[in-house]
TIRO-606355 format. One record per residue: residue in one letter; x, y, z of N, C-alpha, C in turn. Coordinates in Angstrom, 3 decimals, decimal comma, padded with zeros to 6 digits. Example, Ala and Ser with C-alpha at 12.3 -4.5 7.8 and 13.67 -1.06 7.14 Angstrom:
2
NODE  aa       npx       npy       npz      capx      capy      capz       cpx       cpy       cpz
NODE   A   013,190  -005,690   007,800   012,300  -004,500   007,800   013,200  -003,300   007,800
NODE   S   012,850  -002,250   007,080   013,670  -001,060   007,140   012,900   000,030   007,870
This chain:
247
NODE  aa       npx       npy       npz      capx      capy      capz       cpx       cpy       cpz
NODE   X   119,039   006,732   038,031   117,788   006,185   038,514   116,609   006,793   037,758
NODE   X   116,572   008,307   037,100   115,450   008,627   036,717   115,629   008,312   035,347
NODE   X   116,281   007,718   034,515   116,935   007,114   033,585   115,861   006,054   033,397
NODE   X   116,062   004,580   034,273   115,309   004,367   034,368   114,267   003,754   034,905
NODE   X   113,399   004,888   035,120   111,923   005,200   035,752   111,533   005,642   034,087
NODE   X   112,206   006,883   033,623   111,152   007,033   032,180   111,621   006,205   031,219
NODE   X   112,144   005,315   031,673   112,352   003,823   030,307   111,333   003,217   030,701
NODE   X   110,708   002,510   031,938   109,824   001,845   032,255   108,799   002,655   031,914
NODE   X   108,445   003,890   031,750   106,709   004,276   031,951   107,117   004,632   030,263
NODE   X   108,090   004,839   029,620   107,843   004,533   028,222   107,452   003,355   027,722
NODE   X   107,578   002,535   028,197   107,337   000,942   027,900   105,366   000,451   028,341
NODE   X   105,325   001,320   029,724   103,984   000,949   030,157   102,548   001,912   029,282
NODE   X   103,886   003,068   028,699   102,322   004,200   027,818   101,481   003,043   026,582
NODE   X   102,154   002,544   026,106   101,518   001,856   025,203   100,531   000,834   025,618
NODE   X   100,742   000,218   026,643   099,681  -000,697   027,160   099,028  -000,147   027,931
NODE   X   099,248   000,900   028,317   097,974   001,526   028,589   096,836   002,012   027,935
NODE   X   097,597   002,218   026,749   096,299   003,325   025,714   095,620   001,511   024,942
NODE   X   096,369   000,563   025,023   096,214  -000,763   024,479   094,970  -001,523   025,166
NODE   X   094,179  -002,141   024,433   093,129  -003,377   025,114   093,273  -004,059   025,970
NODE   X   092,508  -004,595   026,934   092,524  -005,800   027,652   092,599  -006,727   027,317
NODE   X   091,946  -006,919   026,079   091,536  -008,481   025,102   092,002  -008,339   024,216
NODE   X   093,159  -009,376   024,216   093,728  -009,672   022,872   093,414  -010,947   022,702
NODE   X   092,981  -011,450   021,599   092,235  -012,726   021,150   093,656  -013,123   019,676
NODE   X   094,173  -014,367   020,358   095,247  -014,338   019,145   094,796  -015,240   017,882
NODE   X   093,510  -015,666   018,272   092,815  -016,484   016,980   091,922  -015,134   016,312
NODE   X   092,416  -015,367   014,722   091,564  -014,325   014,161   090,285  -014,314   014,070
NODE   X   089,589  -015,249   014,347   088,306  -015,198   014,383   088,007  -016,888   015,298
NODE   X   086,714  -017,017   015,290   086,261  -018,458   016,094   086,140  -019,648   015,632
NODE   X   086,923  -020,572   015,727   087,113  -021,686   015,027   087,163  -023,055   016,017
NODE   X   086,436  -023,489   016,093   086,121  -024,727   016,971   086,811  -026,398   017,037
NODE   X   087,456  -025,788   015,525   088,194  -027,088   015,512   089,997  -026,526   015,768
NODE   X   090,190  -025,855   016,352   091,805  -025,114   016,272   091,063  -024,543   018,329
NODE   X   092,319  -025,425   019,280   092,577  -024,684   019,847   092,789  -023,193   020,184
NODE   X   092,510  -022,708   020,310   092,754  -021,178   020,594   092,998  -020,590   022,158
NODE   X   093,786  -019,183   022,249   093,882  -018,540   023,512   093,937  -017,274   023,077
NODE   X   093,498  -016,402   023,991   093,487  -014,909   024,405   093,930  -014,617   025,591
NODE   X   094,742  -013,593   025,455   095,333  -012,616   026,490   094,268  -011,134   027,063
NODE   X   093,659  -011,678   028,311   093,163  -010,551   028,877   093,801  -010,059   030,292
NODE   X   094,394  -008,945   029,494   094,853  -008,504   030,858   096,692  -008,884   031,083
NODE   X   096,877  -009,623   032,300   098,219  -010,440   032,323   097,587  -011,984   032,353
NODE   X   096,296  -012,552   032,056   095,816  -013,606   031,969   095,622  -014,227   030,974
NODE   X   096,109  -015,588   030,660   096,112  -016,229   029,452   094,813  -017,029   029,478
NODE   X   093,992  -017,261   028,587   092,776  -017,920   028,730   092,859  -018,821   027,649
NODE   X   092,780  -019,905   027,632   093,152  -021,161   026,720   091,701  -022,021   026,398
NODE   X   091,566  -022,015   024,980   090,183  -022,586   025,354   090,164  -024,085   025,669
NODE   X   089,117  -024,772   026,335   089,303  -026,142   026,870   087,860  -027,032   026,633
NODE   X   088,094  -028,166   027,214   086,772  -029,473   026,802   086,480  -029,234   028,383
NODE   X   085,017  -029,308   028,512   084,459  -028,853   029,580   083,497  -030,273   029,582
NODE   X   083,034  -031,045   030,966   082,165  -031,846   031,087   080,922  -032,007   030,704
NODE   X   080,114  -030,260   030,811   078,717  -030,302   030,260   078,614  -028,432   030,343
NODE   X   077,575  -027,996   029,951   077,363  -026,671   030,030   077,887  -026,244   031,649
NODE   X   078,827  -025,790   031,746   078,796  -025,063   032,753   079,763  -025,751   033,844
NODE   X   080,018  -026,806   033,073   080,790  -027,567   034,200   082,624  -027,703   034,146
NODE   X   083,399  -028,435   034,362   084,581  -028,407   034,784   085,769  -028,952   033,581
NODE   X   086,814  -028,666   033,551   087,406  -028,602   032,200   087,854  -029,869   032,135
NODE   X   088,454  -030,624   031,242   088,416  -032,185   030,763   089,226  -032,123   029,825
NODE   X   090,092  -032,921   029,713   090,943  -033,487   028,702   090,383  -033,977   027,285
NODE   X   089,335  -034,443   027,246   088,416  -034,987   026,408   087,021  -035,263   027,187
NODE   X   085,959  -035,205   025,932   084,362  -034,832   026,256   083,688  -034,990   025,008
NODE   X   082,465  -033,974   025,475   081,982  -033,697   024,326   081,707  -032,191   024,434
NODE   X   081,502  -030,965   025,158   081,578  -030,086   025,579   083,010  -029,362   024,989
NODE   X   082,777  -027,776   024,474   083,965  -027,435   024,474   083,676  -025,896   024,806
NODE   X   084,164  -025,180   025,767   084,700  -024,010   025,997   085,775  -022,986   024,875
NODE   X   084,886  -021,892   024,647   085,663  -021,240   023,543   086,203  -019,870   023,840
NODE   X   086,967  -019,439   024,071   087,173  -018,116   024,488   087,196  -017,077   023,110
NODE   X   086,407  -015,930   023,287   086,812  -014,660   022,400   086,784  -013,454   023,007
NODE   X   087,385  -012,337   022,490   087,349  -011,413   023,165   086,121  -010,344   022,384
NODE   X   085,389  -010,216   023,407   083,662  -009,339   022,441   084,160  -008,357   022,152
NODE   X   085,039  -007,276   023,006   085,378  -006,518   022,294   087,159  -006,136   023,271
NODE   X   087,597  -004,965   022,811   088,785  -005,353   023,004   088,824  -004,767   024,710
NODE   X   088,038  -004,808   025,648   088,076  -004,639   026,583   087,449  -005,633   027,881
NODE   X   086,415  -006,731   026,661   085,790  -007,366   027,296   085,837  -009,188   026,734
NODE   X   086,132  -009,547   027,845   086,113  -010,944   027,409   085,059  -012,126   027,363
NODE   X   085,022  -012,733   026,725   083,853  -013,595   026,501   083,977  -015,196   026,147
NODE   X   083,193  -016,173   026,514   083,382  -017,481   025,936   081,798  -017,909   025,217
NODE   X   081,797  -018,948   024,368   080,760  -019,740   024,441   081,177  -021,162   024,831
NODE   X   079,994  -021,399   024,999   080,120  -023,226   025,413   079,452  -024,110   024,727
NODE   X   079,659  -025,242   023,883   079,155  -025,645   022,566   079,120  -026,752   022,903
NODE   X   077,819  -027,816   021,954   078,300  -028,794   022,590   078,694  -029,475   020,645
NODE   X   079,920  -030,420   020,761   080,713  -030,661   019,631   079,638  -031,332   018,524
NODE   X   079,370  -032,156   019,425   078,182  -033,389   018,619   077,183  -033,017   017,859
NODE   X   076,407  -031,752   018,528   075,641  -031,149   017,947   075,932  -030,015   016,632
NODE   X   077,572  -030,022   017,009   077,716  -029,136   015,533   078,505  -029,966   014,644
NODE   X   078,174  -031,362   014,899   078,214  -032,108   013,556   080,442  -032,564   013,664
NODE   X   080,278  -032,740   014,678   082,081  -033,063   014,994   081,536  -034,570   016,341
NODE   X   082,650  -035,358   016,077   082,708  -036,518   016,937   082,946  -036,252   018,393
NODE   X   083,650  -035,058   019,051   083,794  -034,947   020,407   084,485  -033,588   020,186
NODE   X   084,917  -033,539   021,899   086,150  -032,396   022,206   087,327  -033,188   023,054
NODE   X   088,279  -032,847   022,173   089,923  -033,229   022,864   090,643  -032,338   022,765
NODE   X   091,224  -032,112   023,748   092,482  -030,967   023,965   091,983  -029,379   023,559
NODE   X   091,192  -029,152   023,805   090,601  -027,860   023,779   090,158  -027,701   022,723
NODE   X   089,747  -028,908   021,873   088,943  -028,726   020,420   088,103  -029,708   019,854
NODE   X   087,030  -029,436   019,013   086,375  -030,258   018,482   087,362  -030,462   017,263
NODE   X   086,420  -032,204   017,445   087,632  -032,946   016,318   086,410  -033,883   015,963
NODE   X   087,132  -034,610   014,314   086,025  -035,561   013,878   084,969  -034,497   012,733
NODE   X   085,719  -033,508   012,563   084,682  -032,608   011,800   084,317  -033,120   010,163
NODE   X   083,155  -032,897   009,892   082,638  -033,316   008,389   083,058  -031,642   007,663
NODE   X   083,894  -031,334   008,249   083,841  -029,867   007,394   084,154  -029,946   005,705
NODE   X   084,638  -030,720   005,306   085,227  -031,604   004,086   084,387  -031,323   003,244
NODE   X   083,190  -031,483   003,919   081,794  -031,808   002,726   081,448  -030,235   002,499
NODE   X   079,869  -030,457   001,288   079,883  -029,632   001,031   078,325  -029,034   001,952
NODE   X   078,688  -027,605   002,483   077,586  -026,906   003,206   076,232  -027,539   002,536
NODE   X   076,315  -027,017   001,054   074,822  -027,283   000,189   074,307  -028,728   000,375
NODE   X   075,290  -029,646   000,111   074,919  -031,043   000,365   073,964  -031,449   001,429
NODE   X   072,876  -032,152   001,289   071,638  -032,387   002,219   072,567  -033,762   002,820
NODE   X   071,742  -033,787   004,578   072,564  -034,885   004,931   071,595  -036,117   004,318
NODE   X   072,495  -037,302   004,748   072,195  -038,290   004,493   072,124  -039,481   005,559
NODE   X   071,276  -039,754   005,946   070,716  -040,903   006,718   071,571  -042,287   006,075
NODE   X   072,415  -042,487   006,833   073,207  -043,979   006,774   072,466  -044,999   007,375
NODE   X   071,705  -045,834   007,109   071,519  -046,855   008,119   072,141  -047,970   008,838
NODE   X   071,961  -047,807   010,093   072,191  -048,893   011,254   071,594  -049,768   011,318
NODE   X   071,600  -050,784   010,800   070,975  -051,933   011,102   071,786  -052,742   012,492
NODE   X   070,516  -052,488   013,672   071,463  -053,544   014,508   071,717  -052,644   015,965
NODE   X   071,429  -051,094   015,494   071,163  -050,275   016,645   069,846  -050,255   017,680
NODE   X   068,902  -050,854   017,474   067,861  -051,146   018,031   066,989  -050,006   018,089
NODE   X   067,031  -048,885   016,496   066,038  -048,313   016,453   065,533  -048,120   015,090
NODE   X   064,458  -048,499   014,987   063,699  -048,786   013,319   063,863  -047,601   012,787
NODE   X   065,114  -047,246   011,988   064,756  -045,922   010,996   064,271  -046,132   009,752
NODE   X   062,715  -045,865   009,539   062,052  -046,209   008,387   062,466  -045,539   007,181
NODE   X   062,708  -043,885   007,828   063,439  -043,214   006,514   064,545  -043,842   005,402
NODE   X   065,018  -045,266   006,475   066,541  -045,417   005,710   066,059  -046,729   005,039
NODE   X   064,777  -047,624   005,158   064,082  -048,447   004,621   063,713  -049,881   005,574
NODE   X   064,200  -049,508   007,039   063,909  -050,553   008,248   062,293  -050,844   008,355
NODE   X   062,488  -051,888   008,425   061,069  -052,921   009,171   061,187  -052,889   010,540
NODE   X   062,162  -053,391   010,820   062,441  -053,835   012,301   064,184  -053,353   012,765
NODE   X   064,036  -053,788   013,626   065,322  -053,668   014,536   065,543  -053,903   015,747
NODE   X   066,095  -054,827   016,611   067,652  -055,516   015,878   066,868  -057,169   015,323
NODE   X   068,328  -057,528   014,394   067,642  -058,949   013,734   067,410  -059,835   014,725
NODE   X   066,868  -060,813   014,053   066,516  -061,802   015,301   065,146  -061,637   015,802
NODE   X   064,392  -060,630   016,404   063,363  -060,543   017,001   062,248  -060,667   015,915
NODE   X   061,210  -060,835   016,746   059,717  -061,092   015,987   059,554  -059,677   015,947
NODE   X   058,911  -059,812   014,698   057,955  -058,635   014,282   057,095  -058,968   013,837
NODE   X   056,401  -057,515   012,929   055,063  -057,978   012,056   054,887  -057,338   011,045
NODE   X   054,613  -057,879   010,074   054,922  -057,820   009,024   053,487  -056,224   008,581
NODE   X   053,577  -055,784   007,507   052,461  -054,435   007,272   051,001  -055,142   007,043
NODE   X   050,592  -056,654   006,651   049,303  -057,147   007,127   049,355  -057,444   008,393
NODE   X   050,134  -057,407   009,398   049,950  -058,024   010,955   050,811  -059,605   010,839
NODE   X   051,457  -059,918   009,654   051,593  -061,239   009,884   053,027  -061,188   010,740
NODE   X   053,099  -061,893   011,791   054,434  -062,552   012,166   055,434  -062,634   011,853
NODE   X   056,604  -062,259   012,056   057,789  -062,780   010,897   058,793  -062,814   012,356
NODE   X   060,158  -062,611   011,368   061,599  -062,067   012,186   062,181  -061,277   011,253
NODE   X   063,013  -060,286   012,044   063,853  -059,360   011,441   065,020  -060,401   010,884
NODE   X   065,200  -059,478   009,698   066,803  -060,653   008,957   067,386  -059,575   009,692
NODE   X   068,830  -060,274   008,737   070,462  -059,504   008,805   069,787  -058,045   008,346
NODE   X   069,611  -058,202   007,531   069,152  -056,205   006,760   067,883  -055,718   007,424
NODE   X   067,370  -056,028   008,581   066,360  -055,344   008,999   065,495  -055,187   008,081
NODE   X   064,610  -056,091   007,874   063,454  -056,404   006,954   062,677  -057,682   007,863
NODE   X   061,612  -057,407   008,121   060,798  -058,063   008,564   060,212  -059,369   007,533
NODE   X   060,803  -060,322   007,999   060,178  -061,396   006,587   059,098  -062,698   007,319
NODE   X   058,278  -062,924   006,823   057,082  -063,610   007,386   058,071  -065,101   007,559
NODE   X   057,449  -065,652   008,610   058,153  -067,160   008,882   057,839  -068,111   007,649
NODE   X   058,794  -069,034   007,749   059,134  -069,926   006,224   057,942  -070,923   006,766
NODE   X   056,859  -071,254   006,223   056,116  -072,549   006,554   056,988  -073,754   006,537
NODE   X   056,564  -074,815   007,192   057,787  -076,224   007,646   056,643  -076,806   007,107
NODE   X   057,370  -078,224   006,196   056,515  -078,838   005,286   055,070  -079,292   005,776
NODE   X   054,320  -079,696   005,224   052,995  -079,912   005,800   053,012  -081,760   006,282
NODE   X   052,369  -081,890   007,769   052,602  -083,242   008,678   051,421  -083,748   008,292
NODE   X   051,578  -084,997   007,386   050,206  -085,839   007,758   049,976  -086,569   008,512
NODE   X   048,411  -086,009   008,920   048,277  -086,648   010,484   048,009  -087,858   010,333
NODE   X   048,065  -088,716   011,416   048,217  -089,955   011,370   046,869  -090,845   011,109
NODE   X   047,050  -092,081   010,611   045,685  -092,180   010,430   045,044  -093,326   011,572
NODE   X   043,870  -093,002   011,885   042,897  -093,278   012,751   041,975  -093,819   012,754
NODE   X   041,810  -095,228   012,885   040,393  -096,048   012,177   039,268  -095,591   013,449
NODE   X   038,050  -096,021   012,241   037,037  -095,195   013,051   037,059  -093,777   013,183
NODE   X   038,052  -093,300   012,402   037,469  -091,763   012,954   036,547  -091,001   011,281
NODE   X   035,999  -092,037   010,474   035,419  -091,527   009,613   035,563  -091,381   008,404
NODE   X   037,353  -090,825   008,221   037,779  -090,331   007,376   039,028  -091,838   006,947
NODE   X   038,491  -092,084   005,634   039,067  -093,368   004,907   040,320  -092,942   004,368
NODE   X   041,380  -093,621   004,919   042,758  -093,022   004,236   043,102  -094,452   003,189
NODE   X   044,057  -094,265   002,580   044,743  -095,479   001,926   045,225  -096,340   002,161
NODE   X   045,544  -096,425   003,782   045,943  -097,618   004,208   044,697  -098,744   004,679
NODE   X   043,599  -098,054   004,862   042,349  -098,716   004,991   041,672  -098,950   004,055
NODE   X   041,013  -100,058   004,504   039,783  -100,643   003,263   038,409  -100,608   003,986
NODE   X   038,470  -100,021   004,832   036,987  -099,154   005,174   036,672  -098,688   006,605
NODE   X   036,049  -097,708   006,934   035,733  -097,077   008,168   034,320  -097,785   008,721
NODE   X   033,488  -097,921   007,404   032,340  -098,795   008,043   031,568  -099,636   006,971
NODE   X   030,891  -100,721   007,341   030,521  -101,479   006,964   030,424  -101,538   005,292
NODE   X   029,514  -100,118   005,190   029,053  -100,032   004,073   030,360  -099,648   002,638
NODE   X   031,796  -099,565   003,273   032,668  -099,512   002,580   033,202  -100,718   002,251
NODE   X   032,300  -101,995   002,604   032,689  -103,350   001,741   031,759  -103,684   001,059
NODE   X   031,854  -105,362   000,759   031,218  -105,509  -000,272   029,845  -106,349   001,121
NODE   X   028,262  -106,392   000,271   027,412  -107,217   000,727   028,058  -108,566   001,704
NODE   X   028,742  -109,004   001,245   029,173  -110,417   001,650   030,247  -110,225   003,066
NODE   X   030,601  -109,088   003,296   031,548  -108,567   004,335   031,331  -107,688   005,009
NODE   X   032,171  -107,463   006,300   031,827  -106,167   006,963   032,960  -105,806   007,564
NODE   X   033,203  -104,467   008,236   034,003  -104,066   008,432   034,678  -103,879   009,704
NODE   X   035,980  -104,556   010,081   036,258  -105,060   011,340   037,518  -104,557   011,345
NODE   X   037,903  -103,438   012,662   039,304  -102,925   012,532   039,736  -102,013   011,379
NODE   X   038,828  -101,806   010,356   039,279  -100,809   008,947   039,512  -101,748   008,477
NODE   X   039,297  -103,432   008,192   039,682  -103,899   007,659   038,490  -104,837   006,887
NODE   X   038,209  -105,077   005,709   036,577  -105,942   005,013   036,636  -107,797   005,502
NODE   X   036,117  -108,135   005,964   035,968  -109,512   006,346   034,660  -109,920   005,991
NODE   X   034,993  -111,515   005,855   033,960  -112,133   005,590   032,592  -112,187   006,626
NODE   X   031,439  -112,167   006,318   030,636  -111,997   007,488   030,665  -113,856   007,898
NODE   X   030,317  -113,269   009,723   030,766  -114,389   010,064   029,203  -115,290   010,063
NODE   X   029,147  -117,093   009,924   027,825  -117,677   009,674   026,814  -116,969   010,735
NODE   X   025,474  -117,544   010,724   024,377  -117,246   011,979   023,988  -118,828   012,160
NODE   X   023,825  -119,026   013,540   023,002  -119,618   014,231   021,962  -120,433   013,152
NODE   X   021,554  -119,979   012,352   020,119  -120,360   012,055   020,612  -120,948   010,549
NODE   X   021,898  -120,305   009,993   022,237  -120,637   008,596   023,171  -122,092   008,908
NODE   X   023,761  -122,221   010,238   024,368  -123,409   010,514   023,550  -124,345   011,057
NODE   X   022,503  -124,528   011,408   021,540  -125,586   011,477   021,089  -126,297   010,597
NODE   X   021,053  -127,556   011,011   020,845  -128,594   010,099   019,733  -129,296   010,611
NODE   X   019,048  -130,044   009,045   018,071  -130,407   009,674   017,904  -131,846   010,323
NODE   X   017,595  -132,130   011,359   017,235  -133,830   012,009   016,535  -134,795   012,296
NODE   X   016,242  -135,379   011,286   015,083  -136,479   011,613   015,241  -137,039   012,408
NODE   X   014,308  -137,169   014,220   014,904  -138,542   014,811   013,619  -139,431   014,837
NODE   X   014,228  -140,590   014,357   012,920  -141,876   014,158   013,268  -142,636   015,786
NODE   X   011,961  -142,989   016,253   012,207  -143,291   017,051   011,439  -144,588   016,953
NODE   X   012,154  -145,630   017,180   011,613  -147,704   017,395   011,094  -148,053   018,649
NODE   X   009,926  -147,932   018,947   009,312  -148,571   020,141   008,664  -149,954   019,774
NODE   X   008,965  -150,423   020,663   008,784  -151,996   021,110   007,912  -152,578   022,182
NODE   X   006,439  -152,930   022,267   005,073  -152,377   023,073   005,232  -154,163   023,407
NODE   X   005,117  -154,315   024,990   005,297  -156,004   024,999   003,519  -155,952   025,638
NODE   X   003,130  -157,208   025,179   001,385  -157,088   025,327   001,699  -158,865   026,097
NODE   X   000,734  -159,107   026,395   000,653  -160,475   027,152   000,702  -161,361   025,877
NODE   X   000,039  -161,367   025,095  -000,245  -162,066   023,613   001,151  -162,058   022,748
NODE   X   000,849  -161,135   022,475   001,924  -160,662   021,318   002,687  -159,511   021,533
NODE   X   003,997  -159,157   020,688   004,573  -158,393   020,914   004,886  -157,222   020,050
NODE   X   005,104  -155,993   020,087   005,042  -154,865   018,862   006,773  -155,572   018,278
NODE   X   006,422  -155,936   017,004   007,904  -155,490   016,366   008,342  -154,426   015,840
NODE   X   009,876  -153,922   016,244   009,876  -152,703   015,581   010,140  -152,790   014,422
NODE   X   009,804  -151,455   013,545   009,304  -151,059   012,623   009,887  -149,231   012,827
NODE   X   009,264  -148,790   011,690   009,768  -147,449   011,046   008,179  -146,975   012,087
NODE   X   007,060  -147,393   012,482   006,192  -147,165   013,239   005,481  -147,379   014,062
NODE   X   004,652  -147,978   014,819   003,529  -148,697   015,834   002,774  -149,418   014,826
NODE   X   003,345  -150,608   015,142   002,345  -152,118   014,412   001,485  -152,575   015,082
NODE   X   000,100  -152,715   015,068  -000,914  -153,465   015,924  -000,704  -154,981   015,574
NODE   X  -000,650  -155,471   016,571  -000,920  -157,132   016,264  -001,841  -157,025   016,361
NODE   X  -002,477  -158,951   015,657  -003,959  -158,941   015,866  -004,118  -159,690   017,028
NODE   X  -003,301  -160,016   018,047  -003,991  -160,191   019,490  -004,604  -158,822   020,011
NODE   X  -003,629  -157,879   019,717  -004,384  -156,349   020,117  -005,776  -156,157   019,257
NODE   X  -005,863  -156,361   017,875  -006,990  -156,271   017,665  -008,647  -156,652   017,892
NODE   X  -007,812  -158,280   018,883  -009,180  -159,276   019,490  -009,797  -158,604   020,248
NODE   X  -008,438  -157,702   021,198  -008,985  -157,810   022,543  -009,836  -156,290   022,888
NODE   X  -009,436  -155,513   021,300  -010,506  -154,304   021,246  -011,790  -154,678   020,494
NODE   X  -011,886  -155,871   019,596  -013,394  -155,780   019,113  -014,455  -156,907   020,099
NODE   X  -014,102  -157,667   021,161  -014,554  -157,786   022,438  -014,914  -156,917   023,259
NODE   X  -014,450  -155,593   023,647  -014,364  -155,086   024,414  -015,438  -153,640   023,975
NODE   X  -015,634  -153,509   022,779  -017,021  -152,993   022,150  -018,217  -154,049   021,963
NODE   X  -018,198  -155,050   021,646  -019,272  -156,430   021,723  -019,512  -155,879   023,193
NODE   X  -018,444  -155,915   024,064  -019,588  -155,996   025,746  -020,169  -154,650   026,015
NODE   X  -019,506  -153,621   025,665  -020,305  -152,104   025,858  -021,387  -152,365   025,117
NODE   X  -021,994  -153,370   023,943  -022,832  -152,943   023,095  -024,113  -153,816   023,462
NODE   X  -023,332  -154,919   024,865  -024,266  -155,843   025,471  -025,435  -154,834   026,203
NODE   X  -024,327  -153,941   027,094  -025,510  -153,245   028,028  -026,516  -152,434   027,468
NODE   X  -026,748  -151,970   026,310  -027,886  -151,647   025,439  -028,651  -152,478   025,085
């Protein structure tokens, strides 16, 4: 029995004089799962919902365990996206651009179609389809490439034409009078003959008129005028003889 008792506390001297924190990743690496042993506790690092919150199969959040020093244990909590990786799955960021080169400046890809104008990348507008305005204020629509292009003018409508309203088009031969000739005038946009007057259609009428004067004696014949017979003439130079008696 005391056999072993000092087999066991030979076995326990070493972990005693030994750390709490054993970290079996050599250093911190965000895209490699990792775990540490603190203690008799295995600590596995994991995808966490948000700072501080609850562990997840996949996220964007990732929980990292290290050991600060070999007595004390420690995590950070990262979020993936922001260090340039697509998410966290299975206790790691994944999707990493690590490929590239550190020195390399990034580069602005453009989205056309995300519904936010990145001018840096050479956008007018965003998304296509909508009205915009162009850098004088003019009107347009966004194309396919997010470029604001002024609307296409639609051929020009001639307006219709309108007699009487002044303006002489080609289908008319005049708006007013004075667009014909002397001899015409202008009726409907159209030159007509002027019509006669009253006074230019009058004609002139002689009426002769034949009177026929019946006297006791004699009788008027007609004639183109008034014929005196000479019974009429007796019976007026008598009729001065007696006025000329009473003197």
């Amino acid at each position: 029995m005391k056999k072993v008792l000092i087999l066991i506390a030979l076995l326990l001297i070493p972990a005693a004089f030994a750390g709490l924190c054993v970290d079996k990743e050599a250093s911190q690496n965000y895209e490699v799962k990792g775990s540490l042993k603190y203690g008799a506790q295995d600590s596995l690092d994991t995808c966490i919902s948000n700072k501080g919150g609850y562990s997840l199969s996949e996220g964007t959040w990732l929980k990292e365990y290290f050991c600060k020093d070999e007595n004390t244990r420690d995590f950070d909590e990262v979020n993936c996206i922001h260090e340039k990786f697509t998410g966290c799955k299975d206790g790691a960021c994944y999707g990493s651009a690590s490929s590239q080169s550190s020195s390399a400046p990034a580069v602005n890809v453009p989205a056309c179609g995300n519904k936010k104008i990145e001018a840096n990348t050479g956008e007018e507008c965003d998304p296509p389809g909508k009205i915009c305005f162009g850098l004088a204020g003019i009107p347009g629509q966004c194309s396919s490439s997010c470029k604001c292009e002024e609307y296409k003018k639609s051929a020009e409508v001639t307006p219709p034409v309108v007699c009487g309203d002044g303006n002489l088009s080609s289908s008319e031969e005049c708006e007013k009078d004075s667009d014909c000739s002397s001899s015409e005038i202008c009726d409907d946009c159209n030159c007509k003959a002027k019509p006669e007057t009253a006074e230019e259609n009058k004609t002139e009428t002689t009426i002769v008129v034949n009177m026929t004067v019946q006297t006791p004696e004699n009788e008027y014949e007609p004639g183109a005028g008034i014929e005196v017979t000479k019974g009429v003439s007796g019976i007026v130079k008598r009729f001065f003889l007696w006025i000329a008696g009473w003197f």
